[in-house]
C-alpha positions as CSV (number, residue, x, y, z in Angstrom):
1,X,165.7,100.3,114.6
2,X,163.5,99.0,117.3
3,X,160.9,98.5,115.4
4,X,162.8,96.7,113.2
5,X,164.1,94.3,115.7
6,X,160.3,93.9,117.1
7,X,159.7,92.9,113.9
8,X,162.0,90.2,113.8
9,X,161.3,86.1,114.6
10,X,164.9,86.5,116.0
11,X,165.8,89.6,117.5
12,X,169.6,88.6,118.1
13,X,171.8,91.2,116.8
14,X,173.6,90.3,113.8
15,X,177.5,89.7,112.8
16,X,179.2,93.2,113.2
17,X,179.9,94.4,109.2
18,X,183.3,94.4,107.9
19,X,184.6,97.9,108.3
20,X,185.4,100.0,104.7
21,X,183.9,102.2,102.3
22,X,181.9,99.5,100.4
23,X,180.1,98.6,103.9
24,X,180.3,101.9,106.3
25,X,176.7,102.6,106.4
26,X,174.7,99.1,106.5
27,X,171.1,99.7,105.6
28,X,168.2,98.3,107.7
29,X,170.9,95.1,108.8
30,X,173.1,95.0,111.9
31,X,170.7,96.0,114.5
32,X,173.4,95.9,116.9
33,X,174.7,98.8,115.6
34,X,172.9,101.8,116.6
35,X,173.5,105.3,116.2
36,X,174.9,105.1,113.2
37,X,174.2,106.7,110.0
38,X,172.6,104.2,107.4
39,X,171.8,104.0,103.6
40,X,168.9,103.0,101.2
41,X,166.7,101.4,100.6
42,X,167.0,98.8,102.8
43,X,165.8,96.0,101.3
44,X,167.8,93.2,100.8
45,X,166.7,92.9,96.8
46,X,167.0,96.9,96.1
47,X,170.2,97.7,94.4
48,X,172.8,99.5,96.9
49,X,173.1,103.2,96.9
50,X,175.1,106.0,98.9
51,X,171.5,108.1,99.7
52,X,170.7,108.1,103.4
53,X,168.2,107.5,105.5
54,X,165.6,109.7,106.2
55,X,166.6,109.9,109.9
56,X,170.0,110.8,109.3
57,X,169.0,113.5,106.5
58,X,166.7,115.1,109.3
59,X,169.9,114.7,111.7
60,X,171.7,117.0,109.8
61,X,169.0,119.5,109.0
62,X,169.1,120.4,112.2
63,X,171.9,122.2,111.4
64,X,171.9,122.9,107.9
65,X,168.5,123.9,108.0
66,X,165.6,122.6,105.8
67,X,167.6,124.9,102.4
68,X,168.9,123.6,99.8
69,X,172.3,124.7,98.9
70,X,170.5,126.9,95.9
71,X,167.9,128.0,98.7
72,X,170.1,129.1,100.8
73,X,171.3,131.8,98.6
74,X,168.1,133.3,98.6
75,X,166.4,132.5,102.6
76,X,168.7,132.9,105.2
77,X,169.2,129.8,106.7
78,X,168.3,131.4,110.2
79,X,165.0,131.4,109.2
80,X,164.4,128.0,107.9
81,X,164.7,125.2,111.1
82,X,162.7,122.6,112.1
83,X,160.0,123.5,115.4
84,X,158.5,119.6,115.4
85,X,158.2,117.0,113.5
86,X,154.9,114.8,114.4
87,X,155.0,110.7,114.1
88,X,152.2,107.9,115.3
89,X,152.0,107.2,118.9
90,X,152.4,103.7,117.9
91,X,155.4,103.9,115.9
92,X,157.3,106.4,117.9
93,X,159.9,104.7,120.2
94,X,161.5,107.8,122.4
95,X,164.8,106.3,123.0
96,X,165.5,106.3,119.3
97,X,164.4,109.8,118.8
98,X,166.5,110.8,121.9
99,X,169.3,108.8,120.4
100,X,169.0,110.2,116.7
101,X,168.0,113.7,117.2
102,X,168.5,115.0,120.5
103,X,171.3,116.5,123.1
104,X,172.1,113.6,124.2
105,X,172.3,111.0,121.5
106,X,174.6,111.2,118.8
107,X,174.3,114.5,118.5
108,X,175.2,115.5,121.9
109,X,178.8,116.9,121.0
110,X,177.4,120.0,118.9
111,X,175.0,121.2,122.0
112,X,178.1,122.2,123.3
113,X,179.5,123.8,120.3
114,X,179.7,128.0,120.3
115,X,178.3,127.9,117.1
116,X,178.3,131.9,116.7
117,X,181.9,131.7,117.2
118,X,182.8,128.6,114.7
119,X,179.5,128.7,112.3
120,X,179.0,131.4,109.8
121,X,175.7,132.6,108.0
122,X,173.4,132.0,110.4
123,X,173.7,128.4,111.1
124,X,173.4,126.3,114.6
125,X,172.5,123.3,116.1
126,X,169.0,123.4,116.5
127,X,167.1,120.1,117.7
128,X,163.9,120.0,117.4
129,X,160.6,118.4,119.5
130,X,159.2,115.1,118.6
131,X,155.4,115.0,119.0
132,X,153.2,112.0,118.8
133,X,149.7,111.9,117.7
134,X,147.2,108.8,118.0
135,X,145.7,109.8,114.5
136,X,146.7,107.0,111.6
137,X,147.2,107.9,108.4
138,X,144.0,106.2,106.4
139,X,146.1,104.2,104.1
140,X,149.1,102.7,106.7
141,X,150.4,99.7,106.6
142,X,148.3,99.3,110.1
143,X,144.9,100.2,108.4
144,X,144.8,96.9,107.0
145,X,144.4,93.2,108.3
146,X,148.3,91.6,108.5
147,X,147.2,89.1,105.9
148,X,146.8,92.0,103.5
149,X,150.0,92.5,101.6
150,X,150.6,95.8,101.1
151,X,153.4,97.9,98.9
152,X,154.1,101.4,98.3
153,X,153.5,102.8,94.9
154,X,156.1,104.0,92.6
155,X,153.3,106.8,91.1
156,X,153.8,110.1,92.8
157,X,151.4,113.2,92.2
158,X,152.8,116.7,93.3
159,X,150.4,119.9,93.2
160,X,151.1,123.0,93.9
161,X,148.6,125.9,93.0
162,X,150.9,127.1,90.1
163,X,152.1,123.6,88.9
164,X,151.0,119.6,88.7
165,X,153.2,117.0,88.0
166,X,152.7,113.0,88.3
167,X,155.8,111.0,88.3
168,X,156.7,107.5,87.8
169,X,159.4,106.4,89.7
170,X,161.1,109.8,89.7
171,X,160.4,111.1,85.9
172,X,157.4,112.8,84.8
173,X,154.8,110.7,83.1
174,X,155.5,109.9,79.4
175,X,158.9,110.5,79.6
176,X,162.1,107.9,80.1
177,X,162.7,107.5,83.7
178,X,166.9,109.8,84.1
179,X,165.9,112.1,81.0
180,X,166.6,115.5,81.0
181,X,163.4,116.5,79.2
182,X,161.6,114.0,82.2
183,X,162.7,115.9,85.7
184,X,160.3,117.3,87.7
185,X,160.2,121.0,88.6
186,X,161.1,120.1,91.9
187,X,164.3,118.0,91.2
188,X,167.9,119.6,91.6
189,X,167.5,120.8,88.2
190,X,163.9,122.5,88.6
191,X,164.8,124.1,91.4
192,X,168.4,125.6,90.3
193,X,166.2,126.5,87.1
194,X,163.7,128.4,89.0
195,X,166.1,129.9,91.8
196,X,167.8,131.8,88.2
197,X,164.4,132.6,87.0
198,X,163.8,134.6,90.3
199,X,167.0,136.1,90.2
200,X,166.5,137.3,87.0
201,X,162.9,138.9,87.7
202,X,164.1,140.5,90.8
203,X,167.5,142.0,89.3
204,X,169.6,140.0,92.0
205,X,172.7,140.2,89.8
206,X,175.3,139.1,92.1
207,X,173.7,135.7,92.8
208,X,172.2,135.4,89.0
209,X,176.0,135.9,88.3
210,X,176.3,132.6,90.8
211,X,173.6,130.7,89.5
212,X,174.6,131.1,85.8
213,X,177.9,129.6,85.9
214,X,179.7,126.3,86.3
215,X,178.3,122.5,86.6
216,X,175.7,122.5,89.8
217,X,178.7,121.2,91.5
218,X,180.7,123.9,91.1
219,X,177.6,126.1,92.4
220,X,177.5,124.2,95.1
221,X,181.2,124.6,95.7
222,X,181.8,128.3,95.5
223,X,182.5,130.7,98.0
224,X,179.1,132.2,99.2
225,X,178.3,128.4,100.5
226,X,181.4,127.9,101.5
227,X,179.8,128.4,105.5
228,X,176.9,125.6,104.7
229,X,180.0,123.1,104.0
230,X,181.8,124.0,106.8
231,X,178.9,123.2,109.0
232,X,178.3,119.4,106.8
233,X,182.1,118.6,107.6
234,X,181.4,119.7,111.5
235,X,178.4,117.4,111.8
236,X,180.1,114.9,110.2
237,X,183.4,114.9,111.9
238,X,181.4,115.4,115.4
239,X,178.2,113.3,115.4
240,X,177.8,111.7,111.7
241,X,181.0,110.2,111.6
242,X,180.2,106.8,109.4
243,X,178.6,109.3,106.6
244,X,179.8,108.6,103.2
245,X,179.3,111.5,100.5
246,X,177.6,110.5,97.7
247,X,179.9,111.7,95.4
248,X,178.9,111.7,92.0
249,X,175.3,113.1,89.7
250,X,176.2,116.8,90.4
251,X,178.2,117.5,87.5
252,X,175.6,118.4,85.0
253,X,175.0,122.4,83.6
254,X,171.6,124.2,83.5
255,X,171.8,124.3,79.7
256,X,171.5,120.7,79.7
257,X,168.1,121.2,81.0
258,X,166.9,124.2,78.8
């Protein structure tokens, strides 16, 4: 957010929002609000939507680890935190790090938190460092003159050695953007389709059982995760505490996808 308000002709906080469910998380606006969790995009012109920012996603990753809810059935959490995450020297503003991620900012009431005695299945509170590096990425904003306009591309190419995909905003080329037949392996689908395949090739019965049934919701809901969601309400209730669930896009079945 201080880059943000750098940014601006007029750096004079703005109006406080009006206080409800239709405005509790308030984008890249209301710079005089800080700490709080916020929504995107940003942009004044993109429609609104309950998905947050990528600060507050990483917030809570610190203790939910960087698993999925269908990953964590296979990878104990334990094992899957955060060491570092690495940003630009020049956009890295430590106060807002501290602030966001760290001990004492907003996160500073779980550091305090006997997590072994409260938090099942291997979770904790685990912040981790924030390094800087004076290397720019080749194709930043700040590679380029500031009368260069400049725009991020809805085209996105994902390669793995086993599978490549390129997307157009979200769906796989050639295919209507929210079809089934369009997801990408790596979507909420892919994955929960892949998670079953493994189960199935390793003879893990108990979680194939888990995988095969219900809406993904329902997955999601069911016993054996039943720790994970204990630990989202904690952060929530203790550090996160504007964070609206986005309700809602979890209730399809793996057979719609087959």
């Amino acid at each position: 957010m201080e880059l943000v308000m750098a940014a601006q002709d007029d750096a004079t906080p703005w109006t406080k929002p009006l206080q409800g469910p239709d405005n509790a998380m308030t984008g890249r606006g209301y710079f005089s609000e800080l700490g709080v969790v916020r929504r995107k995009p940003a942009r004044g012109d993109a429609p609104e939507t309950m998905s947050k920012s990528c600060t507050d996603k990483l917030s809570i990753r610190q203790c939910t680890s960087t698993l999925s809810s269908i990953m964590s059935l296979l990878i104990h959490p334990g094992n899957a935190y955060l060491e570092a995450i690495v940003l630009p020297e020049s956009q890295h503003v430590s106060t807002a790090t501290a602030r966001a991620f760290g001990v004492t900012g907003r996160m500073a009431a779980l550091s305090d938190l006997d997590e072994a005695a409260v938090w099942q299945g291997g979770y904790s509170y685990r912040p981790f460092k924030v390094l800087e590096t004076s290397q720019e990425f080749m194709f930043s904003r700040r590679a380029f003159p500031d009368s260069t306009k400049t725009t991020g591309s809805n085209i996105t190419a994902m390669w793995t050695p086993y599978n490549q995909e390129v997307m157009i905003g979200g769906s796989i080329q050639g295919n209507k953007q929210f079809s089934v037949r369009g997801s990408s392996t790596i979507s909420k689908l892919g994955m929960w389709k892949a998670a079953l395949s493994l189960t199935q090739n390793l003879q893990l019965e108990e979680v194939e059982a888990i995988l095969s049934s219900g809406t993904y919701a329902e997955v999601k809901g069911g016993a054996q995760l039943e720790p994970r969601q204990q630990v989202k309400d904690a952060v929530r209730h203790m550090a996160l505490q504007n964070w609206v669930c986005n309700n809602g896009g979890d209730g399809f079945r793996l057979e719609e996808g087959s």
